[in-house]
Short mmCIF file of the C-alpha atoms (twelve columns), coordinates in Angstrom:
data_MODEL
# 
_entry.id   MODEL 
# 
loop_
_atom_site.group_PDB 
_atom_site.id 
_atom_site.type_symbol 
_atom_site.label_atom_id 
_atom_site.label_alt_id 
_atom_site.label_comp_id 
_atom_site.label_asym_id 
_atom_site.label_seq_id 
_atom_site.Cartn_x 
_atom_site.Cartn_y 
_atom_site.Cartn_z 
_atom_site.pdbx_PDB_model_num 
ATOM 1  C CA . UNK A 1  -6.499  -20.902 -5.117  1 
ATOM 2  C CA . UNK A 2  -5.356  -17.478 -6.207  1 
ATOM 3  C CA . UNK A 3  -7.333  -14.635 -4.381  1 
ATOM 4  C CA . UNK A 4  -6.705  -12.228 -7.382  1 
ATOM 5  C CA . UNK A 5  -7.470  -13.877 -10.868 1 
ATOM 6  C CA . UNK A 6  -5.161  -10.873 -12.728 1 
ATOM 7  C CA . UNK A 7  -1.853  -11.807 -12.336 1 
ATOM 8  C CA . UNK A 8  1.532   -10.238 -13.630 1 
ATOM 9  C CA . UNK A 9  4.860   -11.740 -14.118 1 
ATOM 10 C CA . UNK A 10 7.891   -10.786 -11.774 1 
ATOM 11 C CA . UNK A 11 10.273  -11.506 -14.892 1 
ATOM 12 C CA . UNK A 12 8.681   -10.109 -18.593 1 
ATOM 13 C CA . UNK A 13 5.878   -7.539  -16.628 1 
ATOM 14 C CA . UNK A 14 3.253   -9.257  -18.819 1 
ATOM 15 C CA . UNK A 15 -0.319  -10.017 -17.726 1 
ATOM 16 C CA . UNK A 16 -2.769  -12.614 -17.301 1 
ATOM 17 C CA . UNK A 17 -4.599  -15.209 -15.485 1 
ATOM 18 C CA . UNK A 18 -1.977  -17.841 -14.688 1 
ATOM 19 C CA . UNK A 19 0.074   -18.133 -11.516 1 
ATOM 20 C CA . UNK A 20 2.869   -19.177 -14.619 1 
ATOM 21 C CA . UNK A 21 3.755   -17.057 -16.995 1 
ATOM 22 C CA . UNK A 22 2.385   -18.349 -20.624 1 
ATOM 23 C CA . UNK A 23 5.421   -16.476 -22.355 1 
ATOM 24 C CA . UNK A 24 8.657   -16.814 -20.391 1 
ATOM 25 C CA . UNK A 25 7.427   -19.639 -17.686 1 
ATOM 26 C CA . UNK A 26 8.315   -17.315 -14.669 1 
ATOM 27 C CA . UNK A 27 6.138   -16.816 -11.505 1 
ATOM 28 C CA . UNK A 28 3.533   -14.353 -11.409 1 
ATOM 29 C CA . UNK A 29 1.683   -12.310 -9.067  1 
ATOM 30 C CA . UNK A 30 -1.066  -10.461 -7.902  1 
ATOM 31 C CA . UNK A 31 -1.471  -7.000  -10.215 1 
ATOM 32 C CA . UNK A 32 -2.858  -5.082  -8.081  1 
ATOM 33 C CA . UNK A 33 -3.595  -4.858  -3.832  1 
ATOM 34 C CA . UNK A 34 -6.765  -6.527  -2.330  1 
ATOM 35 C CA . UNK A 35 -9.684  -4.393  -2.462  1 
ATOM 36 C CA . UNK A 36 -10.293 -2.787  1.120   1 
ATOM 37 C CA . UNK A 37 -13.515 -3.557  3.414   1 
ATOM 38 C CA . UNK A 38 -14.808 -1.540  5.987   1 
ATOM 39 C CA . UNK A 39 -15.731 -4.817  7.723   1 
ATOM 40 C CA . UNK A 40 -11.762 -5.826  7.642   1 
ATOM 41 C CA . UNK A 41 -11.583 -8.450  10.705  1 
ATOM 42 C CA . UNK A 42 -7.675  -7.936  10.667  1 
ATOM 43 C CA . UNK A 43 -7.327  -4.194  11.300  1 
ATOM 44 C CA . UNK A 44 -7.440  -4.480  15.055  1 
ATOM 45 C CA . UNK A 45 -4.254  -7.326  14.211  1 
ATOM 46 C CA . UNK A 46 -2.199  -4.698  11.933  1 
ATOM 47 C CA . UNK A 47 -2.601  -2.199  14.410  1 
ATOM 48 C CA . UNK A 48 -0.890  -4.161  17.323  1 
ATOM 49 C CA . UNK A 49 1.827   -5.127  14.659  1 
ATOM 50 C CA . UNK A 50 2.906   -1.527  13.635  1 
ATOM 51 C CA . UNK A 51 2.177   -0.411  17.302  1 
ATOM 52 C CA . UNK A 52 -0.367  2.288   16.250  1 
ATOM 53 C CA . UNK A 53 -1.602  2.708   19.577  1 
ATOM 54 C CA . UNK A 54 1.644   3.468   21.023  1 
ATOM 55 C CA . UNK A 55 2.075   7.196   21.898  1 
ATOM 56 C CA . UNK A 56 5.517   7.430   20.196  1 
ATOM 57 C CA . UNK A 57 3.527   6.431   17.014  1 
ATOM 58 C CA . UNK A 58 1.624   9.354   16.936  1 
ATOM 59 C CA . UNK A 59 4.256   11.469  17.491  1 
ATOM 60 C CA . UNK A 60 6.498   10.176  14.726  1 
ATOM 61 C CA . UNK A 61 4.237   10.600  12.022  1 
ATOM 62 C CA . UNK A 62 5.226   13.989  9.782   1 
ATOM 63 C CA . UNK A 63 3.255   17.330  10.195  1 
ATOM 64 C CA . UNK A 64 2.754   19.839  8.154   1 
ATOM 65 C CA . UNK A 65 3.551   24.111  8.759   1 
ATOM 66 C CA . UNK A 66 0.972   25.736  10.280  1 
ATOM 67 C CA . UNK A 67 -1.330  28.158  8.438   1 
ATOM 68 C CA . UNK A 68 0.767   31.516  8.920   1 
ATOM 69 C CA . UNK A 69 3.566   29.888  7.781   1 
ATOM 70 C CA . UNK A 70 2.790   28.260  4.571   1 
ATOM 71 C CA . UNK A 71 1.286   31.852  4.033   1 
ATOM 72 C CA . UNK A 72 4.319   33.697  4.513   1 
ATOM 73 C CA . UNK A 73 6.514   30.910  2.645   1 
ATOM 74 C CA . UNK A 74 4.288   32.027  -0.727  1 
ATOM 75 C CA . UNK A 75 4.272   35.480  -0.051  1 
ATOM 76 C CA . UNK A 76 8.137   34.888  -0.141  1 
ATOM 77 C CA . UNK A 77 8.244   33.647  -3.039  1 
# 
């Protein structure tokens, strides 16, 4: 059974609520991303995948200016 009952084909882009496509007979899929729940039981799972608890992690993610110098890049401008 389909968890998402909107489905859109991978071939023609057109919707509906077949895993087939009614006009072209290609597969479909799920329009849009599963709806998110606080009470996900698979979080603690993902995390361990992507290794979000892994110092390195942290430190890779992108940061932005500080304060003073997004001030003085406007007054630049």
């Amino acid at each position: 059974m389909v968890r998402q009952r909107m489905q859109q084909c991978l071939s023609c882009g057109k919707f509906s609520l077949k895993i087939e496509c009614p006009s072209c007979g290609e597969r479909a899929q799920a329009a849009a991303p599963l709806k998110w729940s606080p009470e996900d039981h698979r979080a603690g799972l993902r995390r361990k995948m992507k290794q979000v608890e892994v110092k390195q992690w942290a430190e890779s993610l992108p940061t932005l200016p500080s304060l003073e110098t997004m001030q003085n890049m406007e007054e630049e401008e």
